[in-house]
N, CA, C and O atoms as a Maestro MAE file, in Angstrom:
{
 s_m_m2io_version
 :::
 2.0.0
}

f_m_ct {
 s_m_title
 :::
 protein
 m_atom[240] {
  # First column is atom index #
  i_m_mmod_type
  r_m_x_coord
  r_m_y_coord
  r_m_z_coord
  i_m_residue_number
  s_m_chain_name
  s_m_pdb_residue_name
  s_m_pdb_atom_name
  i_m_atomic_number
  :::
  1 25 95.872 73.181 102.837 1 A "UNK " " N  " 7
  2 3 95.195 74.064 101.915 1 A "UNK " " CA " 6
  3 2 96.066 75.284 101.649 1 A "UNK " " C  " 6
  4 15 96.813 75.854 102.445 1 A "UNK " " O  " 8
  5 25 95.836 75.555 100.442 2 A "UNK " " N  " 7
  6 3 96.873 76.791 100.017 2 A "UNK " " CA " 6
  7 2 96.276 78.077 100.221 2 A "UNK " " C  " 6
  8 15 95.145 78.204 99.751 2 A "UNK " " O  " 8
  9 25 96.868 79.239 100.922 3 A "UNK " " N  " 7
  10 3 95.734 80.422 100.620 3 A "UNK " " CA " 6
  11 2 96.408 81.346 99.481 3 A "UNK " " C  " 6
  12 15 97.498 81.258 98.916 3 A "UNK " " O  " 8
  13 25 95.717 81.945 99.402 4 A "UNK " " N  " 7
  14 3 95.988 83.109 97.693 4 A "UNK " " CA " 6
  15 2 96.718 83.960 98.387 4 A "UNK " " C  " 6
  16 15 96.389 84.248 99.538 4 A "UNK " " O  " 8
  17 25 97.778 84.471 97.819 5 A "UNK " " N  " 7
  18 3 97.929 85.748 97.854 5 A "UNK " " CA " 6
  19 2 97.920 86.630 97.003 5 A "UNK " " C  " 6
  20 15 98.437 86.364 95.917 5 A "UNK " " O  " 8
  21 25 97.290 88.047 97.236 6 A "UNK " " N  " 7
  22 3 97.349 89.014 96.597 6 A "UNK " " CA " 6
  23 2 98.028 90.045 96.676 6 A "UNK " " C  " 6
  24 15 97.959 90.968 97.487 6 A "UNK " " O  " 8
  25 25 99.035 89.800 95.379 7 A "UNK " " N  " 7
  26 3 100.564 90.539 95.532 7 A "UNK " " CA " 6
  27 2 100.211 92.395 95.067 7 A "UNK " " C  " 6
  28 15 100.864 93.417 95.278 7 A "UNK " " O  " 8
  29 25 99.016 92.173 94.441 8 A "UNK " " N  " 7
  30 3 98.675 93.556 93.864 8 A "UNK " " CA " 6
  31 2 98.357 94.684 95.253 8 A "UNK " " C  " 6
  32 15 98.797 95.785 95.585 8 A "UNK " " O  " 8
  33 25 97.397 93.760 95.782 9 A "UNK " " N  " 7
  34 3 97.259 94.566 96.778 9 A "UNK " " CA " 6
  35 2 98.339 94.812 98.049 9 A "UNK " " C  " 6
  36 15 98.224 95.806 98.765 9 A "UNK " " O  " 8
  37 25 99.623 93.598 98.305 10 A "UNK " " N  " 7
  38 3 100.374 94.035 98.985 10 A "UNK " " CA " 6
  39 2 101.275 95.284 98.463 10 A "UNK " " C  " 6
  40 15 101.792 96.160 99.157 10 A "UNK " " O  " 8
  41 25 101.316 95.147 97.213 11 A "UNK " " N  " 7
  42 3 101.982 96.217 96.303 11 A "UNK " " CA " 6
  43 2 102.034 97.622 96.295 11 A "UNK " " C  " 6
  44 15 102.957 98.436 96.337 11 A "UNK " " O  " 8
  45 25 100.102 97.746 96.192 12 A "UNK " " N  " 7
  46 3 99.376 98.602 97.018 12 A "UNK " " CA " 6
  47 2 99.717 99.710 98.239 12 A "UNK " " C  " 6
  48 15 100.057 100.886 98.362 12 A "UNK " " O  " 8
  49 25 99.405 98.569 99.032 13 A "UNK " " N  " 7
  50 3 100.047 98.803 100.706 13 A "UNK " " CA " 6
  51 2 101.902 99.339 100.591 13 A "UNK " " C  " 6
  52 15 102.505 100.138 101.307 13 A "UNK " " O  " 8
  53 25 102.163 98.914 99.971 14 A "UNK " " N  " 7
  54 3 103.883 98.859 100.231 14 A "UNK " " CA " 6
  55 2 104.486 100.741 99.852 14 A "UNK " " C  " 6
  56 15 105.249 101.606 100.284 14 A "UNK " " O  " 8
  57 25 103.386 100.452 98.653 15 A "UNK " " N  " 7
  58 3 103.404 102.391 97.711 15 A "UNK " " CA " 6
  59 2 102.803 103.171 98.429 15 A "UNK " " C  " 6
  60 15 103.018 104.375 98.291 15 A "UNK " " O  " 8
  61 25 101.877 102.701 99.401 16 A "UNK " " N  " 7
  62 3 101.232 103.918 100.486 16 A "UNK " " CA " 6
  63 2 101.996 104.371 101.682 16 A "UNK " " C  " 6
  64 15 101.978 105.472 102.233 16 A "UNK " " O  " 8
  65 25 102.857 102.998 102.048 17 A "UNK " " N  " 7
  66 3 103.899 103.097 102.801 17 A "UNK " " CA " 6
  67 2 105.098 103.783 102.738 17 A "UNK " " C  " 6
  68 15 105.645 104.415 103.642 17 A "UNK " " O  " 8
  69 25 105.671 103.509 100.943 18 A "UNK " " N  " 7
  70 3 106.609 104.527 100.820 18 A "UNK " " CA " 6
  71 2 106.127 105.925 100.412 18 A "UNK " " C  " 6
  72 15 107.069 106.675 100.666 18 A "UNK " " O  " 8
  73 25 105.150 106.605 99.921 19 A "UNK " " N  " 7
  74 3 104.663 107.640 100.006 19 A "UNK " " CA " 6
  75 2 104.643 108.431 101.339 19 A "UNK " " C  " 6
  76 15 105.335 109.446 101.421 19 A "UNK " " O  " 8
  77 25 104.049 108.110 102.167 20 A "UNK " " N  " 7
  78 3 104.323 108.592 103.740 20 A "UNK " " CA " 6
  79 2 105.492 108.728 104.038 20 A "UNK " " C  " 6
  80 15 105.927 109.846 104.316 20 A "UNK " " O  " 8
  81 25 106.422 107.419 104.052 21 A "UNK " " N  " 7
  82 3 107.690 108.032 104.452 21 A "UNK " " CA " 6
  83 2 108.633 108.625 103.837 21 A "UNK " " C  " 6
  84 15 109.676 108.818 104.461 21 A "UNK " " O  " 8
  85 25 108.550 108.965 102.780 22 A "UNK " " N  " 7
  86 3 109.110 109.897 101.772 22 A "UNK " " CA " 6
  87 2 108.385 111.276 102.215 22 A "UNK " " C  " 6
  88 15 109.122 112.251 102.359 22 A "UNK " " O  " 8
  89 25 107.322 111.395 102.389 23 A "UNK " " N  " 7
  90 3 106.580 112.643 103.393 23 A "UNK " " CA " 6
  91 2 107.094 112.889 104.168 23 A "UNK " " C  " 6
  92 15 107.651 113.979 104.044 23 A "UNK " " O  " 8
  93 25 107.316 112.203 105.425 24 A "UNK " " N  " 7
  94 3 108.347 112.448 106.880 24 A "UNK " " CA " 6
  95 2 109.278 113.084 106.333 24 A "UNK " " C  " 6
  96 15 109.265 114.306 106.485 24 A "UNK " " O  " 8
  97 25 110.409 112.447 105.505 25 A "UNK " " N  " 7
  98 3 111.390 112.887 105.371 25 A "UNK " " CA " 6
  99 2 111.449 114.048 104.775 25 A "UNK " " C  " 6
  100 15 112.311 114.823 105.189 25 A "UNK " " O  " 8
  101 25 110.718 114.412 103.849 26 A "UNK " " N  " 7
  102 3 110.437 115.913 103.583 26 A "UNK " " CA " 6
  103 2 110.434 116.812 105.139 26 A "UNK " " C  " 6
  104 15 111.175 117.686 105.588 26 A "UNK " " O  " 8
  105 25 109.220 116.115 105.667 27 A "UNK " " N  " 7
  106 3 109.045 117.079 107.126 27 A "UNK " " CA " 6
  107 2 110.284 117.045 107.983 27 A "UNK " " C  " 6
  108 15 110.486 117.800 108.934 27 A "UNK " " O  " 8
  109 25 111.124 116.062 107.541 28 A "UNK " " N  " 7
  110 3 112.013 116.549 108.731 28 A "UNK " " CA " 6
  111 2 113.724 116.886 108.417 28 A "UNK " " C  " 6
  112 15 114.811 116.338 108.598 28 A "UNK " " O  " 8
  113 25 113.077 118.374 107.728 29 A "UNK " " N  " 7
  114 3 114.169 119.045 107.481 29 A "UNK " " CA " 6
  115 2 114.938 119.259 108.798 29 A "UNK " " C  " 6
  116 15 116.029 118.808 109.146 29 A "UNK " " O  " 8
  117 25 113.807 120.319 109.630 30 A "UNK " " N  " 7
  118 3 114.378 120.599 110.701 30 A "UNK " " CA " 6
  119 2 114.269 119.873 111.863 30 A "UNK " " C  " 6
  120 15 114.008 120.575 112.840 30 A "UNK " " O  " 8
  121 25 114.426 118.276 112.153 31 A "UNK " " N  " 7
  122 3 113.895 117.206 112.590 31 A "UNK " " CA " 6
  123 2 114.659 116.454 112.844 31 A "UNK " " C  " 6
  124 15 114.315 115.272 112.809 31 A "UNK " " O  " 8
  125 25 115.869 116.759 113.168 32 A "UNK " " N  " 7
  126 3 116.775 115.328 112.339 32 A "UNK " " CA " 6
  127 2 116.815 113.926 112.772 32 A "UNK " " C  " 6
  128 15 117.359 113.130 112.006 32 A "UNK " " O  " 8
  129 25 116.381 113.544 113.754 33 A "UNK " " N  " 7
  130 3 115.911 112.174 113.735 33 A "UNK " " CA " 6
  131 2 114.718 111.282 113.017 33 A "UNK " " C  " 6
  132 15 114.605 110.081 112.772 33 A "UNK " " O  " 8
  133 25 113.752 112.624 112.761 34 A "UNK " " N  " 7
  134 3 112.700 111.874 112.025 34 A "UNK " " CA " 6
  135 2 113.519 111.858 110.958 34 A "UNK " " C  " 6
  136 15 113.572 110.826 110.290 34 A "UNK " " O  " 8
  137 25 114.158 112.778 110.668 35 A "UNK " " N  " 7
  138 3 115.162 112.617 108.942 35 A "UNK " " CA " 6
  139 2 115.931 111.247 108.913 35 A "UNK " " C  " 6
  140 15 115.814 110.482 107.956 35 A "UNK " " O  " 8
  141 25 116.715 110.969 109.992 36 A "UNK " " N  " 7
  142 3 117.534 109.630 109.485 36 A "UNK " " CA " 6
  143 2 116.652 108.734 109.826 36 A "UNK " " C  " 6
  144 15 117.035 107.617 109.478 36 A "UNK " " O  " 8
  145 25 115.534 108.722 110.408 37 A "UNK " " N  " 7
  146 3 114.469 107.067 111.009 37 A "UNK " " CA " 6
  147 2 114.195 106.753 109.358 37 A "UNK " " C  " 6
  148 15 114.649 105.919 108.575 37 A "UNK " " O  " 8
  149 25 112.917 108.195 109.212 38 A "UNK " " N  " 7
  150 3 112.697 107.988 107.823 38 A "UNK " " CA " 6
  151 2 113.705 107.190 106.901 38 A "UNK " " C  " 6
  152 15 113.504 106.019 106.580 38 A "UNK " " O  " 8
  153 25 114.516 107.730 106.610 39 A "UNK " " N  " 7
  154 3 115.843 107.318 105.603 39 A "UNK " " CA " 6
  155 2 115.728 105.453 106.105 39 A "UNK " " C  " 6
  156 15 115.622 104.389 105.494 39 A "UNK " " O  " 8
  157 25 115.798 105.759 107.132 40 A "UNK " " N  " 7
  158 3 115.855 103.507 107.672 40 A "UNK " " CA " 6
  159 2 114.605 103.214 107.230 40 A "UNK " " C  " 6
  160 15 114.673 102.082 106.753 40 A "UNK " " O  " 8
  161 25 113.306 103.707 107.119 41 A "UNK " " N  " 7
  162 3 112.076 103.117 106.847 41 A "UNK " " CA " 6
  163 2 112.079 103.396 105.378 41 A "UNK " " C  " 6
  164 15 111.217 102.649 104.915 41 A "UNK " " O  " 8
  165 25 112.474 103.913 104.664 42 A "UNK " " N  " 7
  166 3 112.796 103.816 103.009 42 A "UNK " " CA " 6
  167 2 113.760 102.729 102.846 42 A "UNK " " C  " 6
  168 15 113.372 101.771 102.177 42 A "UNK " " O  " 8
  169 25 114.602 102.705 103.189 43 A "UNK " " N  " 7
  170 3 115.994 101.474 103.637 43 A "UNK " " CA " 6
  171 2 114.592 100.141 103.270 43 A "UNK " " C  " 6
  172 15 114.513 99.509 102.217 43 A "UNK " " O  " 8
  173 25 113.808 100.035 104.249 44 A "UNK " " N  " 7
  174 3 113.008 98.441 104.264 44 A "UNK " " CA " 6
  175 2 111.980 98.419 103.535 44 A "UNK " " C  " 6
  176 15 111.681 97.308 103.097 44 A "UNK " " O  " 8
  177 25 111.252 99.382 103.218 45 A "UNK " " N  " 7
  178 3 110.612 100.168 102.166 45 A "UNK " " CA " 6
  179 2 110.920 99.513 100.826 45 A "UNK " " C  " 6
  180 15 110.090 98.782 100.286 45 A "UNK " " O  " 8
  181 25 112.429 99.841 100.142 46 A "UNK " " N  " 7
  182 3 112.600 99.579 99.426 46 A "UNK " " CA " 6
  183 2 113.134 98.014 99.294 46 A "UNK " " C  " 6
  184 15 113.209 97.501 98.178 46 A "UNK " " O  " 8
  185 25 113.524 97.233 100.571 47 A "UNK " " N  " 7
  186 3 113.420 95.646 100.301 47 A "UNK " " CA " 6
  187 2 112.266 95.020 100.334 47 A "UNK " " C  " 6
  188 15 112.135 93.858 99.950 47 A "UNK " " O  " 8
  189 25 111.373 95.700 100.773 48 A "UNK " " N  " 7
  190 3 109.640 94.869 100.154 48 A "UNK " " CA " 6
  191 2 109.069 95.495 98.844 48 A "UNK " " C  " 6
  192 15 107.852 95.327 98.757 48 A "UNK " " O  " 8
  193 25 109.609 96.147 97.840 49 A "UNK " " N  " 7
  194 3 109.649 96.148 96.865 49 A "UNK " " CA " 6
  195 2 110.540 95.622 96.280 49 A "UNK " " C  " 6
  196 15 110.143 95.441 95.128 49 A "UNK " " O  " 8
  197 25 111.576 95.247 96.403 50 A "UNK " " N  " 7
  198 3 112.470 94.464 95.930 50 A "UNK " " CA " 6
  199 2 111.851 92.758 96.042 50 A "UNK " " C  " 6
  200 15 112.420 92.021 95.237 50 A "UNK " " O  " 8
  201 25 111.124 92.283 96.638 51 A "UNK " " N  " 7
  202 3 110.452 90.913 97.182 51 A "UNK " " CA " 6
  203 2 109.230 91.092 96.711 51 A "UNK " " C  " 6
  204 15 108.545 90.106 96.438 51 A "UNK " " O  " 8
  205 25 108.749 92.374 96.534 52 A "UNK " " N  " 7
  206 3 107.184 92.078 95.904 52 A "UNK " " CA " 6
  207 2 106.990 92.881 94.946 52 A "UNK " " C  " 6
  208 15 106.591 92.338 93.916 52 A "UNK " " O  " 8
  209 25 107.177 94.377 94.899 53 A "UNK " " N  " 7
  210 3 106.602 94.916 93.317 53 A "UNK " " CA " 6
  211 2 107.301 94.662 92.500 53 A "UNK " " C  " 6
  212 15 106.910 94.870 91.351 53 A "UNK " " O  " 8
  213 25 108.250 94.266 92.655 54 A "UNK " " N  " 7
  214 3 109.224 93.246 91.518 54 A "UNK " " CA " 6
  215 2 108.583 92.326 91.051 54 A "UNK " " C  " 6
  216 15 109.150 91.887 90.050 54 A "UNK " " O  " 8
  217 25 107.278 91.593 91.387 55 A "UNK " " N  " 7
  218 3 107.659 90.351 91.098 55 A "UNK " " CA " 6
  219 2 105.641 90.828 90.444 55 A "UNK " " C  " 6
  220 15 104.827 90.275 89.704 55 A "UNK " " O  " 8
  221 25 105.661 91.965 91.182 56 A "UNK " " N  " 7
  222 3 104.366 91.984 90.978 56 A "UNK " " CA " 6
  223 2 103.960 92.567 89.306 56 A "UNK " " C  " 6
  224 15 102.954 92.269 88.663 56 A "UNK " " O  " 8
  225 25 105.191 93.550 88.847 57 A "UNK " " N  " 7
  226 3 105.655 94.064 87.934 57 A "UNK " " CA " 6
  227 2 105.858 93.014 86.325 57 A "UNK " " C  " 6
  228 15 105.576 93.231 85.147 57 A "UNK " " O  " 8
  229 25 106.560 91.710 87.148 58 A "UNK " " N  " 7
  230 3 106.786 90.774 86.323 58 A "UNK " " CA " 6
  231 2 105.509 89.839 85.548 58 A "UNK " " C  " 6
  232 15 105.463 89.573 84.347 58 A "UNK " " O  " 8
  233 25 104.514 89.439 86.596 59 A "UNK " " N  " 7
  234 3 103.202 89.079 86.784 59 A "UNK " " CA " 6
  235 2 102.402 90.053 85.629 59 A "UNK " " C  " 6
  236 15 101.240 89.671 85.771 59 A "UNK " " O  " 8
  237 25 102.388 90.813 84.858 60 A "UNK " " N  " 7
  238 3 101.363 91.423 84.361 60 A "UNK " " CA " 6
  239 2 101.894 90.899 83.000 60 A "UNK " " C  " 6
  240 15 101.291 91.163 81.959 60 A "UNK " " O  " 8
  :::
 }
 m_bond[239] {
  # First column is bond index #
  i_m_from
  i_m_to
  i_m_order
  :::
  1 1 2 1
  2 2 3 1
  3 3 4 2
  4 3 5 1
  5 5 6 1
  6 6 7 1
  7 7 8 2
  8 7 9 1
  9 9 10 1
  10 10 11 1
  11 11 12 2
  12 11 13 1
  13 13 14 1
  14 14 15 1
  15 15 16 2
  16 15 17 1
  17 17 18 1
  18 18 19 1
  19 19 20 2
  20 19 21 1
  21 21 22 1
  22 22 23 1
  23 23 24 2
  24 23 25 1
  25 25 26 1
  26 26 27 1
  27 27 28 2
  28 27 29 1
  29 29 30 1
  30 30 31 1
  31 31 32 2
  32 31 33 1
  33 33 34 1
  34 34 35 1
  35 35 36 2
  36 35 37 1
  37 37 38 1
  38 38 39 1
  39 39 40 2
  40 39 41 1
  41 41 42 1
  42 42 43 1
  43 43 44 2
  44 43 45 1
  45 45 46 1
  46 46 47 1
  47 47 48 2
  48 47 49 1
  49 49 50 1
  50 50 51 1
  51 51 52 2
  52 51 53 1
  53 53 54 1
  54 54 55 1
  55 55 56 2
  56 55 57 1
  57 57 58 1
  58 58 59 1
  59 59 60 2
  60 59 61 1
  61 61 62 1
  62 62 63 1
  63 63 64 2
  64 63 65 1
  65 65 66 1
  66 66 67 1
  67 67 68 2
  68 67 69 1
  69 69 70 1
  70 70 71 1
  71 71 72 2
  72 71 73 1
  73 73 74 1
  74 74 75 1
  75 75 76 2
  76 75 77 1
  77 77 78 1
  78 78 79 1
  79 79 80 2
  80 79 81 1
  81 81 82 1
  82 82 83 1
  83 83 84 2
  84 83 85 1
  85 85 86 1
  86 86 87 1
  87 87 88 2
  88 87 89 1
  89 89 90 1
  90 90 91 1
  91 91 92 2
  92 91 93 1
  93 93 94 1
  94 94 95 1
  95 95 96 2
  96 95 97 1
  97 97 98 1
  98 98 99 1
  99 99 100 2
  100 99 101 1
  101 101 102 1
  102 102 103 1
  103 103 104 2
  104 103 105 1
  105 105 106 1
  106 106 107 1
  107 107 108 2
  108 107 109 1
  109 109 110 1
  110 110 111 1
  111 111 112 2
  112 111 113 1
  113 113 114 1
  114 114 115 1
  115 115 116 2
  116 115 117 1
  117 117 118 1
  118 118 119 1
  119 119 120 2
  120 119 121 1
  121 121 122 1
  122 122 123 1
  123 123 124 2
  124 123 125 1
  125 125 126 1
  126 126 127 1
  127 127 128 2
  128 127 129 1
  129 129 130 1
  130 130 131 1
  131 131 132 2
  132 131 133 1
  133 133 134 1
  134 134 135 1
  135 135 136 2
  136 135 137 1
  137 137 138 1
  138 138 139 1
  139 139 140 2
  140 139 141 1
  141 141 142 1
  142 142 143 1
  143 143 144 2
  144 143 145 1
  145 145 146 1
  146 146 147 1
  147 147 148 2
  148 147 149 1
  149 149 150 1
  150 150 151 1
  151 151 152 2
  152 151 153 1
  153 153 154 1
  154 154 155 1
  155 155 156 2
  156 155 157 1
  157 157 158 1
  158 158 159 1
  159 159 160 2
  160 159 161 1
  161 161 162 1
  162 162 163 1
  163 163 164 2
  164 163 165 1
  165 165 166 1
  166 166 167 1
  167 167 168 2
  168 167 169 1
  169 169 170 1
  170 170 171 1
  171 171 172 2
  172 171 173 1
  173 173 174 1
  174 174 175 1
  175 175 176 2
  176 175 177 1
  177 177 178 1
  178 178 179 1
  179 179 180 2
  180 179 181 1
  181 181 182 1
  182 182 183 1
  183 183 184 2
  184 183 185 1
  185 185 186 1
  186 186 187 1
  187 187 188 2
  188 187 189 1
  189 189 190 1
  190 190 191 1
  191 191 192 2
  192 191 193 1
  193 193 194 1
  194 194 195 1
  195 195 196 2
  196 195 197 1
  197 197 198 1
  198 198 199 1
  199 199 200 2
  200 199 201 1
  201 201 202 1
  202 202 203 1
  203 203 204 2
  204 203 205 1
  205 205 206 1
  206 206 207 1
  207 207 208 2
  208 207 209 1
  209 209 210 1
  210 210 211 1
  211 211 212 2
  212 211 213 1
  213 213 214 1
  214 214 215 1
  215 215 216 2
  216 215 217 1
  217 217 218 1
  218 218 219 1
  219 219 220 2
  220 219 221 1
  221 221 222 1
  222 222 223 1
  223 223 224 2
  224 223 225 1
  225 225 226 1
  226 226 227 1
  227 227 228 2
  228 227 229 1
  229 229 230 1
  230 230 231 1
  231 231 232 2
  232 231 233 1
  233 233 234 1
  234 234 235 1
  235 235 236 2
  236 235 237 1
  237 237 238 1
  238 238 239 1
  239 239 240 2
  :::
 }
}
């Protein structure tokens, strides 16, 4: 059996995800490890948009 997926709502999730960590990285001016983690969690951030709001983008 096939299950559905719903790319809108992973899409969703993915933009709430990069919102936050685009937040961190604001916060961590004076931080600097949260500054470069952040920077790696935008890094993967932006390959699950590359795999899904891409495609989710295409879909409409």
């Amino acid at each position: 059996m096939m299950t559905q997926i719903d790319l809108k709502k992973i899409d969703e999730k993915i933009q709430v995800m990069k919102s936050t960590a685009q937040e961190l990285n604001r916060l961590g001016d004076n931080f600097p490890a949260l500054a470069r983690n952040s920077v790696r969690i935008l890094a993967s951030i932006k390959m699950l948009e590359i795999n899904v709001s891409d495609l989710v983008e295409l879909d409409v």
